[in-house]
C-alpha positions in Angstrom: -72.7 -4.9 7.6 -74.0 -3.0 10.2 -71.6 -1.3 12.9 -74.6 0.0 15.5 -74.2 -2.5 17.5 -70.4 -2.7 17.9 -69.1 0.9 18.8 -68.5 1.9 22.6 -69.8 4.5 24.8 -67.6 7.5 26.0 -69.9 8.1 28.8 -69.0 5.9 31.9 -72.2 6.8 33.8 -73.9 3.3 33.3 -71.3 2.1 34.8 -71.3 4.1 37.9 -75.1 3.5 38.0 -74.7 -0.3 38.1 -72.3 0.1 41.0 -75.2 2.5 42.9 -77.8 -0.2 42.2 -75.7 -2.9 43.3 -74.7 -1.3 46.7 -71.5 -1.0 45.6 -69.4 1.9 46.1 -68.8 4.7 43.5 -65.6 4.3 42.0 -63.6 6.8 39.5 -65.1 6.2 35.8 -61.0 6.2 34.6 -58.1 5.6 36.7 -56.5 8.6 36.3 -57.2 12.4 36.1 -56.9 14.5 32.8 -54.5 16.5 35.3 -50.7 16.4 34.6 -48.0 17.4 36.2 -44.9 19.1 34.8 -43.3 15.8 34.4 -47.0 14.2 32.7 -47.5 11.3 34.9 -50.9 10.5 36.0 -52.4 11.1 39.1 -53.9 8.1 40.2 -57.1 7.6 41.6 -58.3 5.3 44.1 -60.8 3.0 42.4 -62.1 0.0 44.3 -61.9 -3.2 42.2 -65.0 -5.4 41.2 -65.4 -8.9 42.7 -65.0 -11.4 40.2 -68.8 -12.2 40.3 -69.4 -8.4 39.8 -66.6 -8.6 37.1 -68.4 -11.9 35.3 -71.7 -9.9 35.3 -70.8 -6.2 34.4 -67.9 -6.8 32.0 -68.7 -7.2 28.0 -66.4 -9.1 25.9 -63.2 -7.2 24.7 -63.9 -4.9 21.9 -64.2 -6.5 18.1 -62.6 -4.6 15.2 -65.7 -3.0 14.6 -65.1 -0.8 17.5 -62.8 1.1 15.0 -65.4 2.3 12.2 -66.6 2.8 10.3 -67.2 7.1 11.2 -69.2 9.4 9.9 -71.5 12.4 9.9 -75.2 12.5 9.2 -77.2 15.1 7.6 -80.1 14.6 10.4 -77.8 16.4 13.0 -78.3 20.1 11.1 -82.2 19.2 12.0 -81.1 18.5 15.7 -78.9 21.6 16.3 -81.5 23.1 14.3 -84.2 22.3 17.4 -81.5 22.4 19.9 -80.9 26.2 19.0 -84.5 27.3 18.4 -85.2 26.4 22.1 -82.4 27.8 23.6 -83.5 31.2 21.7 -87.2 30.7 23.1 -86.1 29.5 27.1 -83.9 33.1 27.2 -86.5 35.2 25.3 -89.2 33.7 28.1 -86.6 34.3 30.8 -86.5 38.4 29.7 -90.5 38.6 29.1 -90.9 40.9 31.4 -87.5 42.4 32.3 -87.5 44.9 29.2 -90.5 46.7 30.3 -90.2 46.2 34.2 -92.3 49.5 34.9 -94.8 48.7 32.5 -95.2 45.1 33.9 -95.1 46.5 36.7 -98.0 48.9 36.7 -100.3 46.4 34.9 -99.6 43.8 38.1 -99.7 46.4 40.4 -96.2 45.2 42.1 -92.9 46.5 42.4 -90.3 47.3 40.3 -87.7 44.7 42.2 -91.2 41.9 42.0 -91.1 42.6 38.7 -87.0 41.7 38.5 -88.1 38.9 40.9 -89.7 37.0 37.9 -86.2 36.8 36.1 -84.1 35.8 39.5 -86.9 33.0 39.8 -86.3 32.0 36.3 -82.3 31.6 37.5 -82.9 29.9 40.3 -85.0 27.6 39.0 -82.1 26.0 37.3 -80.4 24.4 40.0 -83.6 22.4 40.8 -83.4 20.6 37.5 -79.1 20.7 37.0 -79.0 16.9 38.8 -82.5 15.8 36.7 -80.6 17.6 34.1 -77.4 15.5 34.1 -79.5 12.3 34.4 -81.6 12.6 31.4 -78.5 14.1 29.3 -76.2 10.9 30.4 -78.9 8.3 30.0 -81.6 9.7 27.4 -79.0 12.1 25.5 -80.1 15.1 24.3 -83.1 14.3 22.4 -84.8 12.9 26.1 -83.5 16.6 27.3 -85.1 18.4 24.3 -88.5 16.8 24.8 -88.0 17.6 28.6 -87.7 21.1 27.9 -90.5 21.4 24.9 -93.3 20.3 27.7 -92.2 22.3 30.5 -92.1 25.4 28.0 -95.6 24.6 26.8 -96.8 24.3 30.4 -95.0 27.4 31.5 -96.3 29.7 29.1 -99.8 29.0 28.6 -99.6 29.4 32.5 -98.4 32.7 32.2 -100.5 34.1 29.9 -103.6 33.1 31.6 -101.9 34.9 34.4 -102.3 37.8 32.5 -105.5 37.5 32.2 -106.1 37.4 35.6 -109.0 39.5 37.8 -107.2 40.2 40.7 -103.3 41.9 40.9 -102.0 39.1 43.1 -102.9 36.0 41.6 -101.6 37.8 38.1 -98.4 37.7 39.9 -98.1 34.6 41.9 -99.5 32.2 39.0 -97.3 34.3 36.6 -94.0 33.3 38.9 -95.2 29.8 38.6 -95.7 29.6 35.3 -91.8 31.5 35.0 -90.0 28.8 37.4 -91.3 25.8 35.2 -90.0 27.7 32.0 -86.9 28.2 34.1 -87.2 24.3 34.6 -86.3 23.8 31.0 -83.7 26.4 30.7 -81.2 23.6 31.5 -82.5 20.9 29.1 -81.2 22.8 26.5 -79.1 24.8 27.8 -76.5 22.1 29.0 -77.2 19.9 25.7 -75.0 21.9 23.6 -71.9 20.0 24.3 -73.7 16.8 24.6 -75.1 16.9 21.2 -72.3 18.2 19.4 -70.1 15.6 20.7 -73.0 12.9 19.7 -73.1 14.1 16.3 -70.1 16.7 15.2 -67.0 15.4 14.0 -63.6 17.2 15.7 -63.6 20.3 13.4 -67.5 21.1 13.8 -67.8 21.0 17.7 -67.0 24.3 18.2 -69.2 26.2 15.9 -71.8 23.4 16.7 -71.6 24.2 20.4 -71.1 28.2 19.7 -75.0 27.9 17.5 -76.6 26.3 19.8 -75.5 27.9 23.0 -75.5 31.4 22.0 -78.7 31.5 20.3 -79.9 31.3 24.4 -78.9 34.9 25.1 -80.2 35.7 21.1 -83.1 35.1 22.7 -83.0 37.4 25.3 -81.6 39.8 22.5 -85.1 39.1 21.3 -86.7 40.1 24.2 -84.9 43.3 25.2 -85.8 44.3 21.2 -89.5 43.5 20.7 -91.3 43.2 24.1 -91.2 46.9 24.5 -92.8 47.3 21.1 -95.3 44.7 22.0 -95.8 46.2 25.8 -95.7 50.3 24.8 -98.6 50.9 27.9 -100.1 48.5 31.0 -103.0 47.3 29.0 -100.7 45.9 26.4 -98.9 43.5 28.5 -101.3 40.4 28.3 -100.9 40.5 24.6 -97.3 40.3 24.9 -97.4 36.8 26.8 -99.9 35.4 24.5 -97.4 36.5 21.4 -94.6 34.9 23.0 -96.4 31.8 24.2 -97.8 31.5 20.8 -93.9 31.7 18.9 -93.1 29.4 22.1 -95.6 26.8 21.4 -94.9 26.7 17.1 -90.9 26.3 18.4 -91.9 22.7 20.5 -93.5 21.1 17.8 -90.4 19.3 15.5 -88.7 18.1 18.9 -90.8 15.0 18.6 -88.9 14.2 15.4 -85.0 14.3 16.4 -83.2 10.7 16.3 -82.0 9.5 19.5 -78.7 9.2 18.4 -76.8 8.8 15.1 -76.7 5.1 13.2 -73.0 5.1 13.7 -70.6 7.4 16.1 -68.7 10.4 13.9 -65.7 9.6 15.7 -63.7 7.4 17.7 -64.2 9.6 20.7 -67.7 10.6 20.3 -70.1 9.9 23.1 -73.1 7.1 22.7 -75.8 6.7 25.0 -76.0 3.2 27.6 -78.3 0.1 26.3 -81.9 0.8 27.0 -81.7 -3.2 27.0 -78.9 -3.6 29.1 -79.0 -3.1 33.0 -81.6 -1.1 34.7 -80.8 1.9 36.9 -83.9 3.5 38.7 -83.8 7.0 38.5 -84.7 7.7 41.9 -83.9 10.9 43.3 -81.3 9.9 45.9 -79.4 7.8 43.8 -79.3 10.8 40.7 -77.8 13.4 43.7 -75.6 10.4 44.7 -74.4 10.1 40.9 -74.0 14.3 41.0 -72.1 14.4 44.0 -69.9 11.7 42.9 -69.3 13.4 39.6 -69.2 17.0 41.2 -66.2 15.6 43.5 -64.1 14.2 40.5 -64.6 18.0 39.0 -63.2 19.8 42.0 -60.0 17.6 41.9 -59.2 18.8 38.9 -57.4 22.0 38.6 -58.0 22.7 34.5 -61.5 22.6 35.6 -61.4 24.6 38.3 -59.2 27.4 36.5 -61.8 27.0 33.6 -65.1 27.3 36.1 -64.1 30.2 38.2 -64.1 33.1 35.6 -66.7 31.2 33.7 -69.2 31.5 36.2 -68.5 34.9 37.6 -68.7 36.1 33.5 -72.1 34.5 33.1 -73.3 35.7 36.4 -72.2 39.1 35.5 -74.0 38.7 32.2 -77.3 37.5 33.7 -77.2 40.2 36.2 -76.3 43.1 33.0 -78.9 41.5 31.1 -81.8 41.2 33.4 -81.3 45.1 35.5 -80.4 46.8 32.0 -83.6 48.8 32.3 -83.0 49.6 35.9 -79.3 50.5 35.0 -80.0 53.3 32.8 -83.8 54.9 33.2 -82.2 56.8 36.5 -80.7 58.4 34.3 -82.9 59.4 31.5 -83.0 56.5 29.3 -86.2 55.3 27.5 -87.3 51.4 27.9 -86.6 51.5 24.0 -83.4 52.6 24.5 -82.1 50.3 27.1 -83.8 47.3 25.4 -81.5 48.5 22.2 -78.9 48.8 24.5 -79.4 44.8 25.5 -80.2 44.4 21.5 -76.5 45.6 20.7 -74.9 43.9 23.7 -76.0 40.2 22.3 -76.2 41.1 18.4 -72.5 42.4 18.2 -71.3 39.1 20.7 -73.4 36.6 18.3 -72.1 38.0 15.2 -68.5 38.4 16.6 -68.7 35.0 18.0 -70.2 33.3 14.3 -66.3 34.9 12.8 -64.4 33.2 15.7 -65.7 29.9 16.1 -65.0 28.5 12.4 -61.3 30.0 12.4 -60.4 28.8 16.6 -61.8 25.1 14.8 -59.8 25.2 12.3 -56.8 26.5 14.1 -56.3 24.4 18.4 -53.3 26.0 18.5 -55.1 29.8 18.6 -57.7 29.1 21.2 -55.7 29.6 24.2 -53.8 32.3 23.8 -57.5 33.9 22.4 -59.6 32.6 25.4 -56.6 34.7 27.8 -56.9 38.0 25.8 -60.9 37.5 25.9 -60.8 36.7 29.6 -58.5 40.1 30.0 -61.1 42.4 28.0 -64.4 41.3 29.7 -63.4 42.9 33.0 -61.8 46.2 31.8 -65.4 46.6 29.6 -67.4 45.9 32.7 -65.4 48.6 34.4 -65.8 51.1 31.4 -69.6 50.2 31.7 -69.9 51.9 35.6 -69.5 55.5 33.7 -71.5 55.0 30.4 -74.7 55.4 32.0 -73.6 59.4 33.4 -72.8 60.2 30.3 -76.9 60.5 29.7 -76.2 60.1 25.9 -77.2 56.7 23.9 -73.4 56.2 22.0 -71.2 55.1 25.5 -73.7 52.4 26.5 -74.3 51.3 23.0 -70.3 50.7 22.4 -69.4 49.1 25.8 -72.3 46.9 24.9 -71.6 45.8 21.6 -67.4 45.2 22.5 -68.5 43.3 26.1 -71.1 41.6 24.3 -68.4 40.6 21.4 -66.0 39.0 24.2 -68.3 37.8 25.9 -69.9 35.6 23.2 -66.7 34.4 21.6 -65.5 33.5 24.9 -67.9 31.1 25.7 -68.4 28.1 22.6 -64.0 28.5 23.4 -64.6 27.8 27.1 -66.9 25.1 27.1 -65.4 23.1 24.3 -62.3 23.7 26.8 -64.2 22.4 29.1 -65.1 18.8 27.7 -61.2 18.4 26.8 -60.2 18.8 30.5 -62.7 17.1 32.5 -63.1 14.2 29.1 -61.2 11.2 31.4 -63.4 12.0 34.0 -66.7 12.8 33.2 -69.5 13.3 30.3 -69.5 16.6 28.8 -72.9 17.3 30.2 -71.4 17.5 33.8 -69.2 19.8 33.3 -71.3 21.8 31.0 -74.5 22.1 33.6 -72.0 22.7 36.9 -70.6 25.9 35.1 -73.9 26.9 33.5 -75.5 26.1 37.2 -72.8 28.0 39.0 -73.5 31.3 36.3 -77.2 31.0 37.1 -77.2 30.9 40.9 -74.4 33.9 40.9 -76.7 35.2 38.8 -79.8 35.1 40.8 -77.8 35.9 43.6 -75.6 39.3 42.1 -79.8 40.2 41.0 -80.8 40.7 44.7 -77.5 42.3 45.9 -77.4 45.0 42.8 -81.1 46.0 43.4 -80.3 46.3 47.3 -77.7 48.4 46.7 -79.9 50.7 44.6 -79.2 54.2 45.4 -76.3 53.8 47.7 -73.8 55.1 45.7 -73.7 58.8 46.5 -72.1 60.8 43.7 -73.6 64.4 44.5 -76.0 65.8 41.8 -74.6 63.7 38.7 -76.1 60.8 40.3 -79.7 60.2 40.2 -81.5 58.9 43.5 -82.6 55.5 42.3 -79.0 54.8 40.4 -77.4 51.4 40.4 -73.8 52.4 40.3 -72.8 50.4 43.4 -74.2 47.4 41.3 -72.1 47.9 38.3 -68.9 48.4 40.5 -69.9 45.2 42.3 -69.8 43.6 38.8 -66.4 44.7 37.6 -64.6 43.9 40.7 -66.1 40.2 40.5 -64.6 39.8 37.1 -61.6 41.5 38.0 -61.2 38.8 41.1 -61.4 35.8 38.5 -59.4 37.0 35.4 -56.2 35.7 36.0 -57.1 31.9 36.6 -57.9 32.2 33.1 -54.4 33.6 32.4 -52.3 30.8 34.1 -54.3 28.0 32.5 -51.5 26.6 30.3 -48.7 27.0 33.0 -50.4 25.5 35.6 -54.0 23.2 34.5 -53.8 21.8 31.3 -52.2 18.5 30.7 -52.4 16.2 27.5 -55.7 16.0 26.0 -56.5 12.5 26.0 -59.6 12.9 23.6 -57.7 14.1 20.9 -55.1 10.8 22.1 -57.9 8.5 21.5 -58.9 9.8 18.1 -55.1 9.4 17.1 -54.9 6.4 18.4 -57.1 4.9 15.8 -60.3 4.5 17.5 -60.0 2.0 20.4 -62.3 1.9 23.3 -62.1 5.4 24.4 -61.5 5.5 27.9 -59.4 1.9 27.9 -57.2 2.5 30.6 -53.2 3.2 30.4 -51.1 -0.1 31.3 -54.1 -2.3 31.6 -54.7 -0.7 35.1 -58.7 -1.0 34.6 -60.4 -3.9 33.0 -63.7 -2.2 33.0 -65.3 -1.6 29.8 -68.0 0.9 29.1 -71.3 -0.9 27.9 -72.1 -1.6 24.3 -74.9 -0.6 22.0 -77.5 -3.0 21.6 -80.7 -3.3 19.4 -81.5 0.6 19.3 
């Protein structure tokens, strides 16, 4: 018999998308927050009921038995991950091009050092462009529509970039070569965001978090990637247009099998996992008000919730301090005698140590709930004091202090995040899909990001230290950086007294499989849209 047909969707965007098209308001997907007091009632929201013609029209039959199985895992999803995790290590080794050898670019383009950081802030702030498109096509399409997204605008990007390169003239080498980098950035959140998405489509409970910890840290891998082979590729000027074709090249090869991931699995690996809305079913129009109108909404339900917010806060101040780290590496340590090579080792170490750390963590926090939080508040207490022991490596002018603050931030860094965003889904799960609250934390990390870039390279050279400090040093940067994280570390340590309720995802898979998200007390009659003929 087959069960395709008959198990329910998680997501309640469809839902919310009917309401849009109908001119009806936007209403609360679930009638009450994941939020819980000390005392664990609900917090209700208001939700505006349907009319009864609206009901008659929008409302499925109740759920059949089928609803409850059958559940299980397909070998197809190590092919997805597989893809999902290749273009996440080719979007962050584009992003870091040409950050690694910034002076070489630099002199080949006949630009500035801070144009040639430019190209990686661009890269950031394209990002928030596509978050809302993002959330759309993750929510509607899933994460294979998100994948293909991504595989074109990569294509596009790079070919653009390398013929860039190959430019006459030093300005249009630069200004096609920043186009080309904001449609890569474009994609960065395709697959960046899908992560959670997909591992929740196709993962069983025990396999989200090491699902979600391959396929989001292979991103900075690939800017591990980057900071390790473009300088080998880029060693003088004249090198630099060979670079971009070698990357564009690896990047093209990497979009090919994206055509050949399943939409979604046959049959739903758990009782909670997320299915997409009917492609035959009601019709929303993707225009662009109605898919910020759908953000919004969703962006409001997230800042009512206080797990979320304890969650996002030292989130995105940790990945804006990472993007910033990452991308002004070079700047950060030639002052003061460093070779390309070396900083780019230095970036090498700082992603290596955190991937490898993060691949001995993320099997034994699965296998053990009861570790994670207690872990995630000793990892949220070490990356500030390592960003503070990182203001003095780069005065020491020897390779050993840099390459060990590195390696340890980079290993609580990485751990930190799979644990985070998996953390993430649980809180916000009554409430939203897991790509909302996945893009608005990665969004936030990218705009601080893009933002912490132009701040640290203005405050180049203003921290005056006497002779141990070299004119172009970006100390004042680094400071800036440590005192962020500093700011946001302990919302991360009250999480647990104040923030985090019941999990209500891990309810519904105890509960035996009913329509996940079927409200408490019968307060909501409002089901979430079947499967049909896929």
């Amino acid at each position: 018999m087959d069960h395709h047909n008959d198990y329910p969707s998680r997501l309640t965007t469809h839902r919310r998308e009917s309401a849009l098209s109908n001119n009806e308001n936007v209403h609360s997907p679930a009638s009450t927050l994941s939020f819980r007091s000390s005392s664990d009632q609900a917090q209700p929201l208001t939700t505006i009921s349907p009319t009864p013609e609206d009901a008659s029209a929008q409302t499925p039959p109740p759920p059949s038995h089928h609803s409850r199985g059958p559940y299980r895992t397909y070998p197809t999803r190590w092919f997805g991950l597989f893809q999902l995790t290749l273009l996440n290590i080719i979007v962050s080794w584009d992003w870091l091009t040409y950050a690694p050898v910034a002076q070489t670019t630099a002199s080949y383009m006949q630009v500035s050092v801070t144009a040639v950081n430019w190209l990686s802030t661009g890269f950031l702030f394209a990002f928030l462009v596509a978050t809302p498109v993002t959330m759309y096509t993750l929510s509607r399409g899933g994460p294979k529509h998100a994948i293909v997204a991504a595989s074109v605008l990569l294509l596009v990007g790079n070919w653009i970039r390398y013929g860039a390169s190959r430019g006459s003239g030093p300005g249009s080498r630069y200004g096609v070569t920043m186009f080309g980098q904001i449609l890569v950035g474009l994609a960065q959140p395709f697959v960046l965001c899908a992560p959670t998405s997909f591992s929740d489509m196709w993962f069983g409970e025990r396999g989200r978090i090491v699902a979600t910890a391959i396929a989001s840290l292979a991103n900075p891998f690939g800017g591990a990637l980057g900071q390790l082979i473009d300088p080998l590729w880029a060693t003088k000027p004249s090198d630099v247009p060979n670079m971009v074709l070698y990357v564009a090249i690896i990047s093209t090869v990497a979009t090919i099998p994206s055509l050949f991931i399943p939409r979604q699995p046959p049959t739903p690996p758990t009782p909670t996992s997320a299915v997409l809305p009917s492609a035959s079913g009601h019709q929303f129009r993707p225009t662009p008000h109605r898919i910020l109108t759908l953000f919004a909404h969703d962006l409001t339900l997230l800042l009512r919730n206080p797990s979320f917010l304890l969650l996002f806060l030292p989130f995105t101040i940790y990945v804006t301090a990472f993007n910033a780290l990452s991308t002004l590496l070079t700047s950060i340590l030639t002052p003061y005698g460093f070779t390309e090579e070396e900083s780019g080792l230095t970036g090498g170490l700082l992603i290596i140590v955190g991937l490898i750390s993060s691949a001995v963590s993320s099997p034994l926090l699965d296998r053990r709930p009861a570790l994670r939080l207690p872990f995630l508040k000793v990892l949220a207490f070490s990356v500030p004091v390592l960003y503070t022991a990182f203001v003095f490596a780069p005065q020491t002018r020897g390779v050993a202090a840099p390459y060990a603050v590195a390696a340890l931030l980079g290993a609580a860094s990485f751990c930190l995040v799979p644990l985070a965003l998996e953390l993430l889904v649980e809180v916000t799960y009554e409430e939203v899909g897991a790509e909302v609250s996945s893009c608005t934390c990665w969004a936030g990390g990218q705009l601080g990001g893009g933002v912490v870039i132009v701040v640290m390279d203005a405050l180049r050279g203003s921290w005056e230290g006497g002779e141990d400090e070299p004119r172009d040093n970006m100390k004042a940067g680094l400071v800036l950086l440590a005192v962020m994280c500093w700011v946001v570390m302990p919302c991360a340590l009250v999480l647990g007294f104040w923030g985090l309720g019941r999990r209500k995802r891990e309810e519904a898979a105890k509960d035996g499989g009913g329509w996940v998200g079927e409200p408490e007390n019968g307060r909501d009659n409002e089901y979430s849209d079947r499967e049909t003929g896929r």
